[in-house]
C-alpha positions in Angstrom: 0.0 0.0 0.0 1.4 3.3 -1.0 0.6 6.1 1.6 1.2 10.1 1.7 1.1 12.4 4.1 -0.2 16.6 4.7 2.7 18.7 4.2 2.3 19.4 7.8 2.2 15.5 8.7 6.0 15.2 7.1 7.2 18.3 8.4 6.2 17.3 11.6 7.9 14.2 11.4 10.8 15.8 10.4 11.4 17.8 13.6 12.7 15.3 15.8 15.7 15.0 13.3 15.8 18.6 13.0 16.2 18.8 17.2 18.8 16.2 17.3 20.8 18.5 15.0 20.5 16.6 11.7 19.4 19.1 9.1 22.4 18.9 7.1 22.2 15.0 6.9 18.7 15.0 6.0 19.6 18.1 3.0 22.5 16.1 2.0 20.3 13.0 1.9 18.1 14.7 -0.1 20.1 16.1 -2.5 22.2 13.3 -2.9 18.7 11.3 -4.1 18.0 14.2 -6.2 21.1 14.2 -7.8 20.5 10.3 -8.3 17.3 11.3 -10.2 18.9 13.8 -12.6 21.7 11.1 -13.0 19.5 8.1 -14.2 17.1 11.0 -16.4 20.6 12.3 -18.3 21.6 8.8 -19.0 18.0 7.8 -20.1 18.3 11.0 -22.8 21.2 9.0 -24.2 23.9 11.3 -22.7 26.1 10.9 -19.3 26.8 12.9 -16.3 30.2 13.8 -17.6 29.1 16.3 -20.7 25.1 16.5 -19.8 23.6 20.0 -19.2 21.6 20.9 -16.8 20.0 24.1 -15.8 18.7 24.6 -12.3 16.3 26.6 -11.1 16.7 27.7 -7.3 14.3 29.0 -5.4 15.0 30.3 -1.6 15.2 28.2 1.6 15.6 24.3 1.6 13.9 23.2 -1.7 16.4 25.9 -3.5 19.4 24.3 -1.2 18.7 20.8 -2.3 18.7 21.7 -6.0 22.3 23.8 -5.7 23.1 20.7 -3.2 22.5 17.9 -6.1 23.5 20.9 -9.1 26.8 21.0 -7.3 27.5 16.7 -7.2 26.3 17.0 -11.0 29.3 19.7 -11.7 31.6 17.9 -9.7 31.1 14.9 -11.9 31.4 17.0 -15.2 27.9 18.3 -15.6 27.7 21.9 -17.6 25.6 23.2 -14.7 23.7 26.5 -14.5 21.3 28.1 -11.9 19.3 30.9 -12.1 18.6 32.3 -8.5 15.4 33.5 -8.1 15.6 34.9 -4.3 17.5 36.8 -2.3 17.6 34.3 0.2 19.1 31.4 -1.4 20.3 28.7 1.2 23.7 30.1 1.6 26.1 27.0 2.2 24.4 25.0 -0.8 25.3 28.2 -2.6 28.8 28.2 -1.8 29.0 24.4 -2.7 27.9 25.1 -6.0 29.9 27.7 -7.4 32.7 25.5 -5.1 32.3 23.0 -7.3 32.1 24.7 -11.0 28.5 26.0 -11.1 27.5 28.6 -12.5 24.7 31.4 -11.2 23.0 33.8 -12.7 20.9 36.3 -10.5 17.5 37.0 -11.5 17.6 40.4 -9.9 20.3 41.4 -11.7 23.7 39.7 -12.5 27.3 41.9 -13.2 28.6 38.5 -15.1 26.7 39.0 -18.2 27.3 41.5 -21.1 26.0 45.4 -20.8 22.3 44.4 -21.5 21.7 41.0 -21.4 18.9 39.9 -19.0 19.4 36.7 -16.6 16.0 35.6 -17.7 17.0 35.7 -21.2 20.4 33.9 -20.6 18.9 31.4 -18.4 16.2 30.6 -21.3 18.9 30.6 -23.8 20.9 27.3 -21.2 17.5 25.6 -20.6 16.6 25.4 -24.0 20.1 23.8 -24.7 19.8 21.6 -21.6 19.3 18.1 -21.4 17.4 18.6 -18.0 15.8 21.4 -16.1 16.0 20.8 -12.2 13.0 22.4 -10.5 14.0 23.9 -6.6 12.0 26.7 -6.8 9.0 26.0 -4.4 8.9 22.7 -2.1 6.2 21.9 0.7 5.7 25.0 2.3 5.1 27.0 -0.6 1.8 28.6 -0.6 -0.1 30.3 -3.8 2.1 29.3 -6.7 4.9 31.0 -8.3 5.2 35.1 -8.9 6.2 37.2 -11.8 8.6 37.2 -13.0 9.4 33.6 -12.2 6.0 32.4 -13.0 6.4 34.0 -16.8 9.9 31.8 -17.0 8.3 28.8 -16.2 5.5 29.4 -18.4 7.4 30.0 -21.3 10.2 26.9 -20.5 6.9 24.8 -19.8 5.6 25.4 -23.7 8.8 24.3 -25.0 7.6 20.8 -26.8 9.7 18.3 -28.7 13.6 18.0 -29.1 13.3 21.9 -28.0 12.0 20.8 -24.8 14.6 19.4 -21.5 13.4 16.7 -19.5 12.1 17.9 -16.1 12.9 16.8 -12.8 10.9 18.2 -9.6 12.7 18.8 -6.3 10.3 17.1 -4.4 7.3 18.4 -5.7 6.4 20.5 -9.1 6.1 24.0 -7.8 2.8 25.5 -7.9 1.5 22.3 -6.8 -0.5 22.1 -3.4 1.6 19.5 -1.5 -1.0 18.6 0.5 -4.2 19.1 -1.8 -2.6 18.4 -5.2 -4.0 22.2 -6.1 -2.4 24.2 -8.5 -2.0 27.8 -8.6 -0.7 29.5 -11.8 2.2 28.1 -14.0 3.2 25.0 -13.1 6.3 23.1 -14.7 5.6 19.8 -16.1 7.9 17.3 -14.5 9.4 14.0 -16.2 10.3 12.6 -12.6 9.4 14.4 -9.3 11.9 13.2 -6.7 10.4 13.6 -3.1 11.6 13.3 0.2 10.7 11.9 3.5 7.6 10.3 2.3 5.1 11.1 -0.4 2.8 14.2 0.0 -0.7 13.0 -0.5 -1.2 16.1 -3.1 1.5 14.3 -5.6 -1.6 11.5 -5.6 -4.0 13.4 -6.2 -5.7 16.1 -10.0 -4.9 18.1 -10.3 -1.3 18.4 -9.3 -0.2 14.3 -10.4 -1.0 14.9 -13.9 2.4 17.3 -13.2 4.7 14.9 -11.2 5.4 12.3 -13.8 7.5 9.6 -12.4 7.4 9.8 -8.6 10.9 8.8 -6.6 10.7 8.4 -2.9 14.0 8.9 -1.0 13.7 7.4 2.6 14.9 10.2 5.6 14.3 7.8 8.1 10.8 9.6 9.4 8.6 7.0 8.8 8.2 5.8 12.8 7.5 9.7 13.4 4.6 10.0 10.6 0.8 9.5 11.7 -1.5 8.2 9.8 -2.0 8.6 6.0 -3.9 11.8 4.3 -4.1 9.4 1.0 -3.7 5.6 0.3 -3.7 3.9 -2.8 -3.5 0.0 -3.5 -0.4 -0.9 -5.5 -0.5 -4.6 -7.7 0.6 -6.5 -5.2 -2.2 -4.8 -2.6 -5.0 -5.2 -5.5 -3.8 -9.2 -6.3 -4.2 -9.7 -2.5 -8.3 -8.6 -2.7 -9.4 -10.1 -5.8 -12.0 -12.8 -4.5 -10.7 -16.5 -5.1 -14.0 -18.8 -4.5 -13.0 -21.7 -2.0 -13.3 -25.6 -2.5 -17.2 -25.6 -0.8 -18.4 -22.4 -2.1 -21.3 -22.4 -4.8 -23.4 -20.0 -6.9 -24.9 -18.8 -4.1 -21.9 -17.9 -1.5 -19.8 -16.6 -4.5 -22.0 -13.8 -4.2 -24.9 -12.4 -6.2 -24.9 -9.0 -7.7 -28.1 -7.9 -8.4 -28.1 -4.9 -11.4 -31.3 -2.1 -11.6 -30.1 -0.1 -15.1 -30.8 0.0 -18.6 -34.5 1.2 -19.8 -36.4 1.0 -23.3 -34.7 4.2 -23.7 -30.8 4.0 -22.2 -30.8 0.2 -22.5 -27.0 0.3 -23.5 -26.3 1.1 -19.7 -27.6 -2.1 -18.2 -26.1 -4.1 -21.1 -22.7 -3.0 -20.1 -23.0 -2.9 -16.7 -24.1 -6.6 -16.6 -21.4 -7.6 -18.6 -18.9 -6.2 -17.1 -20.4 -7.9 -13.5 -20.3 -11.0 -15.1 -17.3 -11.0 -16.6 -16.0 -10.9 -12.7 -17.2 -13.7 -12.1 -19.9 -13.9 -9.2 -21.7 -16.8 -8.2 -24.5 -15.3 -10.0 -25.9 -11.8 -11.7 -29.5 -11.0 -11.3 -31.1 -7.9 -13.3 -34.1 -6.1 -12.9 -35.8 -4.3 -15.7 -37.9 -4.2 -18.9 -38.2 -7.3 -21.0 -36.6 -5.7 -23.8 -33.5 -5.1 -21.9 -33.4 -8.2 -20.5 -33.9 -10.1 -24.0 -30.9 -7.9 -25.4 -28.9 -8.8 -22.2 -29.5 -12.7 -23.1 -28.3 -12.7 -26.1 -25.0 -11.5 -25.1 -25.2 -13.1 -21.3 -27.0 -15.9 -21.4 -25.8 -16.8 -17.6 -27.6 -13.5 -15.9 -31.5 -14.2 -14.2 -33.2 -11.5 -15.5 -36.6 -10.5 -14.4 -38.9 -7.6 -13.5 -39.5 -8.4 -10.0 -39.5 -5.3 -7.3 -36.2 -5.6 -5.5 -37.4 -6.9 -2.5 -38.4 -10.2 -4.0 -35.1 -11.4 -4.8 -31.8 -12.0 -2.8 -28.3 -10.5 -3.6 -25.7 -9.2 -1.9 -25.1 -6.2 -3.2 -27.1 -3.8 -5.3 -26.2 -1.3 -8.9 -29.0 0.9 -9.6 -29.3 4.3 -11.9 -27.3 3.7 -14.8 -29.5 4.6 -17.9 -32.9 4.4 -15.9 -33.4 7.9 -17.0 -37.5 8.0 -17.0 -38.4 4.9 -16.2 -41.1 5.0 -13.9 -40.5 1.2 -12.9 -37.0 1.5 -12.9 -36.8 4.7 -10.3 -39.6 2.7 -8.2 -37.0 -0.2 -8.0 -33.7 2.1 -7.6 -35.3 4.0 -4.2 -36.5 0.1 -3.4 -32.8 -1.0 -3.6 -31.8 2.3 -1.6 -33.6 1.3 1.4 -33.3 -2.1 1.7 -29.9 -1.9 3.7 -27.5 -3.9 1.4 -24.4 -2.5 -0.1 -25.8 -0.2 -3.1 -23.8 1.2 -5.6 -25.4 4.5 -6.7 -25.3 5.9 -10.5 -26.1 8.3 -12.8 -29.7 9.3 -12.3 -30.2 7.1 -8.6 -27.5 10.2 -7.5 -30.5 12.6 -7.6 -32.2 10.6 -5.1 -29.7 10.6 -2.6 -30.3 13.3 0.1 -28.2 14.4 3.1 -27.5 12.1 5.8 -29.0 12.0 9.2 -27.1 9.4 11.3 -25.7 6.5 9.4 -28.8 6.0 6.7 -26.7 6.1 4.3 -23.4 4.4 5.1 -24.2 1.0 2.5 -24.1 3.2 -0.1 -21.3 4.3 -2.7 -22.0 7.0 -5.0 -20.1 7.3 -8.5 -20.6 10.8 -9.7 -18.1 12.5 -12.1 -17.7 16.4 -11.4 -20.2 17.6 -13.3 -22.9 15.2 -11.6 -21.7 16.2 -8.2 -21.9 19.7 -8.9 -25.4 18.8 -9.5 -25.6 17.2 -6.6 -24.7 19.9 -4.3 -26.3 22.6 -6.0 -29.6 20.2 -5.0 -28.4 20.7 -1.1 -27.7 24.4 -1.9 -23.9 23.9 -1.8 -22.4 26.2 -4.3 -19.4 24.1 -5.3 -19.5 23.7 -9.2 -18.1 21.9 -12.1 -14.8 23.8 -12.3 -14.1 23.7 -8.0 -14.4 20.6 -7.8 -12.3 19.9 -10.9 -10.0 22.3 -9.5 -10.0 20.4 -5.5 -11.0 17.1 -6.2 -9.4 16.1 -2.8 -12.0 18.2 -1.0 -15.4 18.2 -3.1 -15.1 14.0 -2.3 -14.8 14.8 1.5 -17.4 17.2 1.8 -19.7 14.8 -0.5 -18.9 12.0 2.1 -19.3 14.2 5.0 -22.5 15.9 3.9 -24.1 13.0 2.8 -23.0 9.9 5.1 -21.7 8.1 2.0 -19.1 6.4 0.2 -17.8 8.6 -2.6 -16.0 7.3 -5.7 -15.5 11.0 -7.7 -14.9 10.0 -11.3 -11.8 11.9 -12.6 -8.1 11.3 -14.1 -7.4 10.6 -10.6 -10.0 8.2 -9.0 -10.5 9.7 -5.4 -12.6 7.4 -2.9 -13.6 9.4 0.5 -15.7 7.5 3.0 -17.2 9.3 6.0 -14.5 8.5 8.5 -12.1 9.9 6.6 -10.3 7.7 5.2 -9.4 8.5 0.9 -8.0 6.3 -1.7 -6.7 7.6 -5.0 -6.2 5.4 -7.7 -4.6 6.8 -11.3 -4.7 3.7 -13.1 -7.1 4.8 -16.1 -5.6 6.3 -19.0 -7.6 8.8 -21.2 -8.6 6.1 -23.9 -11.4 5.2 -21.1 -12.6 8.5 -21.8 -15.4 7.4 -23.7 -19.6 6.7 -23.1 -20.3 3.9 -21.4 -17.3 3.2 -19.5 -19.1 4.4 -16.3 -21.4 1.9 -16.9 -18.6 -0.5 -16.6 -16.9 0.3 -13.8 -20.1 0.6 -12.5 -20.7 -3.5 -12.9 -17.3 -4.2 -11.6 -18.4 -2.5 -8.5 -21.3 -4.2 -7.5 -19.7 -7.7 -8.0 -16.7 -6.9 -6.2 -18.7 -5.7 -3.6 -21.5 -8.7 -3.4 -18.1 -11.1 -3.6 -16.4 -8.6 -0.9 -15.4 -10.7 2.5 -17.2 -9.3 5.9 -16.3 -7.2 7.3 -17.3 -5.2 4.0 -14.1 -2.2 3.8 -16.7 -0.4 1.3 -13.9 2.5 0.8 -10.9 -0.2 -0.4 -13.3 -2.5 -2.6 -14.5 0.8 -4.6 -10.2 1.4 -5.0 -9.8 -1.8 -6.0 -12.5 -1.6 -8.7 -11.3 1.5 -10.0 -7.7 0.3 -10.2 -9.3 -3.0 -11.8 -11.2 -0.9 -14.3 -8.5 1.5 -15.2 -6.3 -1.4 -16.4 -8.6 -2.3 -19.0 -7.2 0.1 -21.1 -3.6 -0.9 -21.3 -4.5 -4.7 -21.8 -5.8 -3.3 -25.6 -2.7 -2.3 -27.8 -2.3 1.6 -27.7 -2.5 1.8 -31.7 -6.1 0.5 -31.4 -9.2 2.0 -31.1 -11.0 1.3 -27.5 -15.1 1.8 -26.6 -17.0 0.6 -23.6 -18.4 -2.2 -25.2 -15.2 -3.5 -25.7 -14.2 -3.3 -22.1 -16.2 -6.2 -20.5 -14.3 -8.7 -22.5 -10.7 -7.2 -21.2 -11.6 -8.0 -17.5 -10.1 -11.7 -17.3 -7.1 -10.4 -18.9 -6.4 -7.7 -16.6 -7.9 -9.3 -13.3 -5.7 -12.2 -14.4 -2.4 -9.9 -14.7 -2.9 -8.8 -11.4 -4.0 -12.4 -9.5 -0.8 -13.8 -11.3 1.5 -11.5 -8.7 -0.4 -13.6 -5.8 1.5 -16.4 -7.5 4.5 -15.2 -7.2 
């Protein structure tokens, strides 16, 4: 399991080292993996240590010193190294190790080394876009609001550099302008190749929309893990998601596999509850029951010939887990049998139009349920409640909209996004980036949607409805990269890719 940690959480932890006197170990530490990074990203350019260039920009306190720190090993070794300082209080003994060791600085406010008339900025462009890698120290954890002129105007214009014009980037510890702890970002924000971080990872590097900025993540270890509380952010690696896929034991039978029962699809939408119960099935439950209208349910045996359909009410039949809402859109009969499924106590994945029936909690009414919006249809939601978070803030603070959504209404939240974030109501988050964007495409809801409900009617008790809702997001976001990138991908191609990819992943339990 991969955890992070509030900016806060690892500076805290850091503190005890700090009193003991150990803040040049843990800087050297850190620059010393840093250095590592830029290292392995020259050589993976084609070009070594000894000859690379690398420009470095520094910003003040300890994120600026571990840049000059690993800029000066890199010079030491050969490196054509320049920094552009973009503060007057540059961490002075990282300063004096770089220009100690053959780096050169150039002084944003003014530097006496350049011609009558040239500009640091301009001079600093002119080395970056030569480079082989830009090193980016200019904000670490503690910055706060994102970058200022004129430094946000450099990294705007070294950010739109694109092609063999363009360095690779690696982040000192974090791609400044993004929210270590929220994954935020404010104004221009460098786009990193690797972002090498320290201590432990900052929960806002796992989290939109600040990781679609990190690239690569690198961890180096300061020994402060016995000192760190608990996690702000989790997220199930393979070997985590290997260890929860259901494996039926030697007695079990159709019955105590688990049965998913599945309320979507309508005369209308009935594409919704085709894909759903394919993608259900294609898990592998003891069984799959659906509820709807006979022409749905004719269309859904022709392609799953396994699945008991019917149009009983929902309290007529026995599963162990509910899907209701996808594509029930005005369907009298269907809504009757989504607010059915709602109360009967099970867990109850709810989707697409079933959203609008959810209201705020009072107590724990609403703790079996798991609601799948996307931003737009949780805007929706809270504009219903008279919360006046839209579209484009929750977009913008994914981390936060899924809290408040768990918090306000006593639920389970899985926000739809190119970060997955799960929030229960106690607090505890999940973020899953497994998708790519070819699963940006109708239907595909629908699908993750039916992996849901069988995970969850196959789940073990005691039910962890926040980690089965991870695991079927990381489950449904490698369906994608088990099709060949060249090809063309849509939903109802996606059901048939679950073996392969739940089959990847069980085959590291083997191992």
């Amino acid at each position: 399991m991969l955890t992070a940690y509030s900016a806060a959480a690892v500076r805290a932890a850091e503190q005890p080292l700090l009193e003991a006197g150990l803040g040049p170990v843990l800087m050297r530490a850190a620059a010393h993996g840093l250095a590592m990074g830029v290292a392995a990203t020259l050589r993976a350019r084609g070009c070594g240590v000894y000859g690379g260039r690398v420009a470095v920009l520094v910003g003040p306190g300890n994120n600026g010193g571990d840049a000059l720190y690993a800029g000066a090993w890199l010079a030491s070794r050969g490196t054509r190294t320049t920094a552009l300082l973009t503060s007057e209080h540059t961490h002075p003994e990282a300063l004096a190790a770089f220009e100690k060791a053959g780096g050169r600085c150039l002084t944003l406010g003014g530097d006496p080394t350049l011609p009558a008339g040239a500009q640091p900025a301009e001079a600093f462009m002119a080395e970056a876009g030569a480079a082989d890698v830009v090193l980016d120290g200019l904000l670490g954890t503690g910055g706060r609001g994102g970058l200022r002129e004129p430094v946000a105007g450099i990294v705007a214009r070294l950010d739109q550099l694109a092609g063999d014009a363009r360095p690779a980037v690696v982040a000192c510890d974090l791609p400044s302008g993004v929210d270590a702890t929220t994954g935020e970002v404010h104004g221009a924000v460098l786009r990193a190749d690797l972002t090498v971080t320290f201590g432990a990872y900052k929960s806002g590097l796992l989290l939109a929309p600040g990781e679609q900025f990190c690239g690569r993540l690198s961890l180096v270890d300061l020994g402060i893990g016995s000192f760190l509380g608990p996690a702000e952010v989790l997220r199930l690696e393979p070997a985590d998601i290997a260890a929860m896929l259901p494996v039926p034991g030697s007695s079990d039978h159709k019955y105590t596999r688990g049965v998913a029962g599945i309320i979507a699809g309508s005369e209308q939408y009935p594409g919704a509850g085709l894909l759903a119960v394919a993608a259900a099935s294609a898990c592998g439950p003891g069984m799959v029951r659906y509820l709807g209208p006979s022409g749905v349910a004719s269309a859904v045996h022709v392609r799953n010939p396994e699945v008991v359909c019917s149009e009983d009410a929902p309290q007529a039949v026995k599963v162990q887990a509910w899907l209701a809402g996808p594509g029930t859109d005005g369907d009298a009969a269907q809504l009757a049998r989504v607010r059915e499924a709602m109360e009967m106590g099970l867990p109850t994945v709810l989707d697409a139009a079933a959203l609008a029936m959810v209201h705020p909690a009072e107590g724990e009414e609403n703790a079996q349920l798991l609601l799948t919006p996307h931003a737009g249809e949780l805007g929706t939601l809270f504009a219903s409640c008279g919360i006046g978070l839209d579209r484009a803030g929750i977009e913008a603070a994914p981390l936060a909209a899924a809290r408040k959504a768990a918090a306000v209404f006593g639920a389970t939240v899985l926000l739809k996004g190119p970060t997955t974030v799960v929030a229960a109501p106690d607090g505890t988050v999940f973020s899953q980036a497994n998708a790519t964007p070819r699963l940006a495409t109708a239907g595909s809801g629908d699908t993750l949607a039916g992996i849901l409900v069988a995970l969850l009617a196959m789940a073990p008790e005691p039910l962890d409805l926040a980690a089965t809702a991870a695991l079927a997001a990381a489950l449904h976001g490698e369906l994608a990269r088990c099709a060949p990138a060249i090809e063309p991908l849509n939903a109802g191609m996606l059901a048939s890719r679950i073996p392969a990819a739940w089959g990847a992943f069980a085959g590291l339990a083997t191992h």
